[in-house]
LOLO-41998 format. One record per residue (C-alpha): x, y, z; residue number from 1. Coordinates in nm, 2 decimals. Example, Ala and Ser with C-alpha at 12.3 -4.5 7.8 and 13.67 -1.06 7.14 Angstrom:
BEGIN
+--------+--------+--------+-----+
|     c1 |     c2 |     c3 |   n |
+--------+--------+--------+-----+
|   1.23 |  -0.45 |   0.78 |   1 |
|   1.37 |  -0.11 |   0.71 |   2 |
+--------+--------+--------+-----+
//
This chain:
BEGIN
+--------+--------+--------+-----+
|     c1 |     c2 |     c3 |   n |
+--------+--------+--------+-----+
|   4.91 |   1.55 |   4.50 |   1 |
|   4.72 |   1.82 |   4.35 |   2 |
|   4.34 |   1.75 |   4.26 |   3 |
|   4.33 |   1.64 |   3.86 |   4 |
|   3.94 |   1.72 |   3.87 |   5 |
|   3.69 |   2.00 |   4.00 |   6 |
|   3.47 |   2.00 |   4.16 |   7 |
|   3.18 |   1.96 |   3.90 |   8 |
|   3.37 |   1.67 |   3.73 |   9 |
|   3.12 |   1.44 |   3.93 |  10 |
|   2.82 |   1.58 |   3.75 |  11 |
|   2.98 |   1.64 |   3.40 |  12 |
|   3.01 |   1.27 |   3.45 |  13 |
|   2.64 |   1.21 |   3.52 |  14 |
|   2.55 |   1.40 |   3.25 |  15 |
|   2.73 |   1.20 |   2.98 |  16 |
|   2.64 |   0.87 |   3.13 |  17 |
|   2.26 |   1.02 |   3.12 |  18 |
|   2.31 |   1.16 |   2.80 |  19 |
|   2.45 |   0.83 |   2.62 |  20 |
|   2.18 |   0.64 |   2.79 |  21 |
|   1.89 |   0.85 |   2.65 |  22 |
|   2.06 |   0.98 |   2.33 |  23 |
|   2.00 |   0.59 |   2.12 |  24 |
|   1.62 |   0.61 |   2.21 |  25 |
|   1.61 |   0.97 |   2.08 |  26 |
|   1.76 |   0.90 |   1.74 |  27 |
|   1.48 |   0.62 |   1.73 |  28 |
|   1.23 |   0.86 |   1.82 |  29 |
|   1.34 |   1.10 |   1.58 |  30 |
|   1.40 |   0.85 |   1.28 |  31 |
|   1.02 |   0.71 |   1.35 |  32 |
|   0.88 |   1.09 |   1.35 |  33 |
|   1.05 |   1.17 |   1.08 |  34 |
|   0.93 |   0.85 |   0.83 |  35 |
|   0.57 |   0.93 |   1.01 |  36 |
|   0.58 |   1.29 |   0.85 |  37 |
|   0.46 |   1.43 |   0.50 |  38 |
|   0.86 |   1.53 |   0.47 |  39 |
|   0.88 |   1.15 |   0.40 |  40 |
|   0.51 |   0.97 |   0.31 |  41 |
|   0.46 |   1.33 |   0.09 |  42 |
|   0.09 |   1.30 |   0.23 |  43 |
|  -0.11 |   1.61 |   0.15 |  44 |
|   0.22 |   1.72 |  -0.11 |  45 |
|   0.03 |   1.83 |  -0.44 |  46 |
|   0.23 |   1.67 |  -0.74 |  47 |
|   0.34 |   1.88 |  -1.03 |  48 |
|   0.17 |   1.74 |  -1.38 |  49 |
|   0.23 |   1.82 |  -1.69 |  50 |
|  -0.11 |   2.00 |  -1.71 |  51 |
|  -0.30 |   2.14 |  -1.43 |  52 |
|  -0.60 |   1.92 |  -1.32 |  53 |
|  -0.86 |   1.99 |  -1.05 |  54 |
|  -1.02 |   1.69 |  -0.93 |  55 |
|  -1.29 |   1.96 |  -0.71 |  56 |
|  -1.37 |   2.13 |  -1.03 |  57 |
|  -1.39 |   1.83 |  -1.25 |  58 |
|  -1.58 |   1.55 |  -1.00 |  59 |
|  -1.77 |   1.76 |  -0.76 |  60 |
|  -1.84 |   2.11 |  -0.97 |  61 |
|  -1.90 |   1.97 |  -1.26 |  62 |
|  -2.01 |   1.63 |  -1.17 |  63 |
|  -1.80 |   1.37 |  -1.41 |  64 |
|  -1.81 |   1.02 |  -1.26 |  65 |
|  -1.47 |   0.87 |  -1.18 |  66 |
|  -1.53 |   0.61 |  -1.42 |  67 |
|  -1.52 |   0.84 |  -1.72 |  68 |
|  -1.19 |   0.92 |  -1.67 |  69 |
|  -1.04 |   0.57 |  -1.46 |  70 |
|  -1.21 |   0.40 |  -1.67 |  71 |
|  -1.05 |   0.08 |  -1.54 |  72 |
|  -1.11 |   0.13 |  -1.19 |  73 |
|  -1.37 |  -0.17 |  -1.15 |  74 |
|  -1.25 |  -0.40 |  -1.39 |  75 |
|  -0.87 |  -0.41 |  -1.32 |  76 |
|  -0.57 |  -0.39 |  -1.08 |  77 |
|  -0.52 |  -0.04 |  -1.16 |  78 |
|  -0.74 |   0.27 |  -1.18 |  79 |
|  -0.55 |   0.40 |  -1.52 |  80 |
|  -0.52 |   0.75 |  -1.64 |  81 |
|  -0.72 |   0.91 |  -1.92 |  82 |
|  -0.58 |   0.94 |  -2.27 |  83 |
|  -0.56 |   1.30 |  -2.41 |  84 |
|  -0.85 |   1.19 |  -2.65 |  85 |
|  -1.07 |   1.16 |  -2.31 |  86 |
|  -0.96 |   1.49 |  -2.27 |  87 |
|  -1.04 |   1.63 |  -2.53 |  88 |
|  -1.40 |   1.46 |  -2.57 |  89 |
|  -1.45 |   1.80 |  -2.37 |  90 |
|  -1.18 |   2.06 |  -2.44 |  91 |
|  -1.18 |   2.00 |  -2.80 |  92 |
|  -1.52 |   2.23 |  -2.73 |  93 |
|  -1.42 |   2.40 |  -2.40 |  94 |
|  -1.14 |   2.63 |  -2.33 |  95 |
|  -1.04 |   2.59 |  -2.60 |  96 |
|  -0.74 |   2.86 |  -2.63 |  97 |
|  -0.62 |   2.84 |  -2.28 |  98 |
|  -0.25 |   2.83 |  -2.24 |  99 |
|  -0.31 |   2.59 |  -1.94 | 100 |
|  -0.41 |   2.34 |  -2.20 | 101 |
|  -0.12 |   2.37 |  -2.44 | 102 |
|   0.01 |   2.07 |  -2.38 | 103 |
|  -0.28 |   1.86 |  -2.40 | 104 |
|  -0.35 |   2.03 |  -2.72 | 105 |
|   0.02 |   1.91 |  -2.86 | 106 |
|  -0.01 |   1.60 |  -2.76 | 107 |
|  -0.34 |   1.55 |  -2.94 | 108 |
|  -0.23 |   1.67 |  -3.23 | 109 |
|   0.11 |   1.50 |  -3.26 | 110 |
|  -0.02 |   1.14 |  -3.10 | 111 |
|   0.22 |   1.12 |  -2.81 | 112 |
|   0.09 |   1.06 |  -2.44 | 113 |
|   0.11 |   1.29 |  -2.22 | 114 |
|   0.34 |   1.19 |  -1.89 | 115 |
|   0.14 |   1.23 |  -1.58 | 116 |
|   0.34 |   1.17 |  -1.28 | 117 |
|   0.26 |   0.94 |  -1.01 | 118 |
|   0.07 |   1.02 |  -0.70 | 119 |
|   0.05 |   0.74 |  -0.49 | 120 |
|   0.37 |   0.48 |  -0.59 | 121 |
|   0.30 |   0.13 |  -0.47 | 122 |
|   0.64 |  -0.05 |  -0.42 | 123 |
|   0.74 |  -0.29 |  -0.71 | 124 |
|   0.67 |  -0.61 |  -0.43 | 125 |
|   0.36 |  -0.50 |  -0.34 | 126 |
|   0.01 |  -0.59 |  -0.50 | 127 |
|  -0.29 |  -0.38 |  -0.50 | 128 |
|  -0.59 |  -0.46 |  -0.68 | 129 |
|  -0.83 |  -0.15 |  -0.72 | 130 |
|  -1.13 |  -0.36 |  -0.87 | 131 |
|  -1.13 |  -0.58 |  -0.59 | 132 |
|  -1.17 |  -0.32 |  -0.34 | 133 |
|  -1.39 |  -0.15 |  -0.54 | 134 |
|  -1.59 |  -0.47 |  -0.57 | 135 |
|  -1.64 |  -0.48 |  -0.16 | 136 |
|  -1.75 |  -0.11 |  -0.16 | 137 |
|  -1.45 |   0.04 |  -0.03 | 138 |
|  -1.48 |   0.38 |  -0.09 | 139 |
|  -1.19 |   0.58 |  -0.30 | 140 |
|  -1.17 |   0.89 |   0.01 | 141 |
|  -1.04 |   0.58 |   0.23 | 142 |
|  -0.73 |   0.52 |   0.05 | 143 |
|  -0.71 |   0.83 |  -0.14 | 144 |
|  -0.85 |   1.13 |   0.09 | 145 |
|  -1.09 |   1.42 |   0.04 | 146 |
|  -1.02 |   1.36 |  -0.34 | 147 |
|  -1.32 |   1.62 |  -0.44 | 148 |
|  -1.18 |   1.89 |  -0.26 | 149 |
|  -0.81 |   1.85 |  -0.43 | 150 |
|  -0.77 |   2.14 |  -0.64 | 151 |
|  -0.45 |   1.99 |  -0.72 | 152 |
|  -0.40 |   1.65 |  -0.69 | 153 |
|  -0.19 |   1.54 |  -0.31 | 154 |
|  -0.10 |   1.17 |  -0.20 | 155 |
|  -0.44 |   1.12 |   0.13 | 156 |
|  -0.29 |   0.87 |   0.33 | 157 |
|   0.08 |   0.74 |   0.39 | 158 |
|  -0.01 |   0.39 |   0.23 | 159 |
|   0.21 |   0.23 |   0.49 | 160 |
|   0.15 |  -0.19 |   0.64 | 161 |
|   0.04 |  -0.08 |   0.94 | 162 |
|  -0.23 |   0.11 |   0.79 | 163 |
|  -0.32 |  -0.16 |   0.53 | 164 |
|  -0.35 |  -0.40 |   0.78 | 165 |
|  -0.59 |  -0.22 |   1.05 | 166 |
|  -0.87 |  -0.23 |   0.77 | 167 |
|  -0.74 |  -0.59 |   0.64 | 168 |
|  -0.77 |  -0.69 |   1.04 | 169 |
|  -1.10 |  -0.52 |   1.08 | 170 |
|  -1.32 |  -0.48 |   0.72 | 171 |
|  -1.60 |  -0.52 |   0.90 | 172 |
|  -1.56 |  -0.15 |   1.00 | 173 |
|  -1.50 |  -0.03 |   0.71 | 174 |
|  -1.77 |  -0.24 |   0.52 | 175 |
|  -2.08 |  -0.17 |   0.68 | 176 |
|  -2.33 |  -0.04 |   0.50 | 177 |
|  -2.61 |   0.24 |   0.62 | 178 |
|  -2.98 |   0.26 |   0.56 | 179 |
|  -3.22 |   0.07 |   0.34 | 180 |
|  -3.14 |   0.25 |   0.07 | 181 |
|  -2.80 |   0.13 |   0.05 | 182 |
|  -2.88 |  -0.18 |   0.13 | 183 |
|  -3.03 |  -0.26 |  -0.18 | 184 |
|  -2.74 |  -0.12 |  -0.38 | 185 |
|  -2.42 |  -0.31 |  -0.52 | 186 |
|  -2.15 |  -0.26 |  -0.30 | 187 |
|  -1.95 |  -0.04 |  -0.63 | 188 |
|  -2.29 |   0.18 |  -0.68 | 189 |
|  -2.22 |   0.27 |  -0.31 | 190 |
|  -1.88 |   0.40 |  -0.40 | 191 |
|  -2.00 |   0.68 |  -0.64 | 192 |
|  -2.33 |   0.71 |  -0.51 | 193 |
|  -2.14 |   0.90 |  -0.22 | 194 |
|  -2.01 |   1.18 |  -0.51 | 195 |
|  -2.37 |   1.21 |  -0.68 | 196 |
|  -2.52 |   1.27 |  -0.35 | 197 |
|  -2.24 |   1.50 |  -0.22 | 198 |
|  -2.26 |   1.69 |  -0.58 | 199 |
|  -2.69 |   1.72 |  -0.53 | 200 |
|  -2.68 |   1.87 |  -0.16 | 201 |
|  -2.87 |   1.58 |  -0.03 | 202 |
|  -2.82 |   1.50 |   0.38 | 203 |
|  -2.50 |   1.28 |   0.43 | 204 |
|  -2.48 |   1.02 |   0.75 | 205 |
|  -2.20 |   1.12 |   0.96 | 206 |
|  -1.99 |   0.86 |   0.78 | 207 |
|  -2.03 |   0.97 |   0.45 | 208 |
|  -1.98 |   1.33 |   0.59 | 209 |
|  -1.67 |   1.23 |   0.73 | 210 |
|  -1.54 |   1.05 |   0.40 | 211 |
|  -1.58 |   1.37 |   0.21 | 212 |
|  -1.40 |   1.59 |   0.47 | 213 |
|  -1.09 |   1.33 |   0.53 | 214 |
|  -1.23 |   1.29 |   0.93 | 215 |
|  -1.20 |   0.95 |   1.11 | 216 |
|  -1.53 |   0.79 |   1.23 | 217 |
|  -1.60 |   0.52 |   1.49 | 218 |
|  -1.80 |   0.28 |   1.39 | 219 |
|  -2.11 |   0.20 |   1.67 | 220 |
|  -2.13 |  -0.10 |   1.80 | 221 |
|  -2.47 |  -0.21 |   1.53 | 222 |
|  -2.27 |  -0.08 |   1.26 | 223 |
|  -2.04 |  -0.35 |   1.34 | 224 |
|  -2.22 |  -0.61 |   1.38 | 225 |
|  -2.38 |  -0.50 |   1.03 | 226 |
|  -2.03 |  -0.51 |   0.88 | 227 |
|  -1.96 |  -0.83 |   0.99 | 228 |
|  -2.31 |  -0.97 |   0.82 | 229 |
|  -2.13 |  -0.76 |   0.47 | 230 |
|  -1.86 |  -0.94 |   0.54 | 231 |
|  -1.98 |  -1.29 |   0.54 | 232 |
|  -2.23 |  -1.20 |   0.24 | 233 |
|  -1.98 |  -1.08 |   0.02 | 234 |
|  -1.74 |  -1.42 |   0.09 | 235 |
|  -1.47 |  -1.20 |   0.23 | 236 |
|  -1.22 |  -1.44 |   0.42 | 237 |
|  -1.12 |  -1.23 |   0.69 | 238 |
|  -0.83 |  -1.48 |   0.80 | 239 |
|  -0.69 |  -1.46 |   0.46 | 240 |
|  -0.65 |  -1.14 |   0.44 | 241 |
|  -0.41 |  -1.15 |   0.71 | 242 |
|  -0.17 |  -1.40 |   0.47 | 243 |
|   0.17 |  -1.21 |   0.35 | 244 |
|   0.09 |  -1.34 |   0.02 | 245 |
|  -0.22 |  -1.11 |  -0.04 | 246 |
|  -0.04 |  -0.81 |  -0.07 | 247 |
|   0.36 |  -0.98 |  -0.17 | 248 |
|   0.29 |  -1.18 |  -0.49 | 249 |
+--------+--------+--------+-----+
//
């Protein structure tokens, strides 16, 4: 009977067993890289608006507090955008003839809001409350990145559960608070103290250094233990924060 097979049959057939044994884990690798990458999360994508806006030049050149434009931010769920007439509280005087501005002009002048599109899109069954974190002295670099460098305006972090959760697991890492200077402010005045100090030159901790450049920093030991002390002053119940309901309303 002549032989049906040669003689590398035997490890064609290895190779496919191998191959359909690996190839399942691969597509899983793949599919997890690939909803992990700025292809999908759009981290560090700029957005395209219907006016050009630099948060560098507007918060850290020229100094404007957050609040002047997200007016909101501490008192509500949501940080808001400015209308054009908080706009043009400036560039009614400024600039006033730049084609960059056109169409903040036209919608001053005929009354209809301009249509900013979203950066950061928080799913329609998940709740976020800015006021609260704002509240506990969460600073706006750890959810939204090196905000003051942004020349145009890109989504910081990937927003995703796992990442919610490591600082709902741990807020006493995230909550401690440095020097006696800060100790004696509100936990909110720490938020934008950061900018007013970054915008004056003065020496930054290596936390507050790290904020502003979008680095990651370890918290010591004593810094801790001083976040868990924040933690109990300010009545956060850690446990609770771990409850689905907190974030799924």
């Amino acid at each position: 009977m002549p032989q049906v097979f040669s003689s590398g049959a035997n490890t064609l057939a290895k190779l496919s067993l191998i191959t359909a044994a690996i190839l399942p884990f691969g597509v899983l690798y793949a599919g997890s890289t690939f909803t992990r990458s700025s292809a999908n999360t759009n981290v560090g994508v700029a957005v395209d608006q219907p006016v050009f806006f630099s948060h560098k030049h507007h918060a850290f050149e020229l100094g404007i507090d957050c609040r002047y434009c997200h007016t909101s931010v501490e008192k509500s769920p949501v940080a808001g955008v400015p209308p054009t007439e908080t706009c043009m509280s400036c560039h009614s005087q400024i600039w006033l003839n730049s084609p960059l501005l056109e169409p903040l002009r036209q919608s001053y002048e005929t009354g209809e809001s301009l249509v900013w599109n979203k950066v950061n899109k928080v799913p329609e069954f998940v709740y976020f409350n800015h006021s609260i974190h704002i509240a506990r002295g969460v600073s706006c670099n750890e959810c939204h990145g090196a905000v003051t460098k942004m020349q145009m305006t890109a989504k910081g972090r990937d927003l995703s559960m796992s990442w919610c959760l490591e600082c709902h697991r741990n807020p006493e890492k995230y909550l401690y608070v440095e020097g006696e200077e800060g100790r004696g402010a509100s936990p909110a005045e720490r938020v934008f103290d950061l900018y007013d100090k970054q915008r004056r030159g003065e020496q930054l901790s290596t936390r507050e250094f790290n904020l502003l450049n979008d680095k990651t920093t370890v918290p010591t030991a004593e810094q801790v233990r001083n976040g868990e002390q924040q933690v109990e002053r300010l009545g956060v119940k850690k446990q609770q924060l771990m409850d689905c309901w907190i974030c799924h309303r």
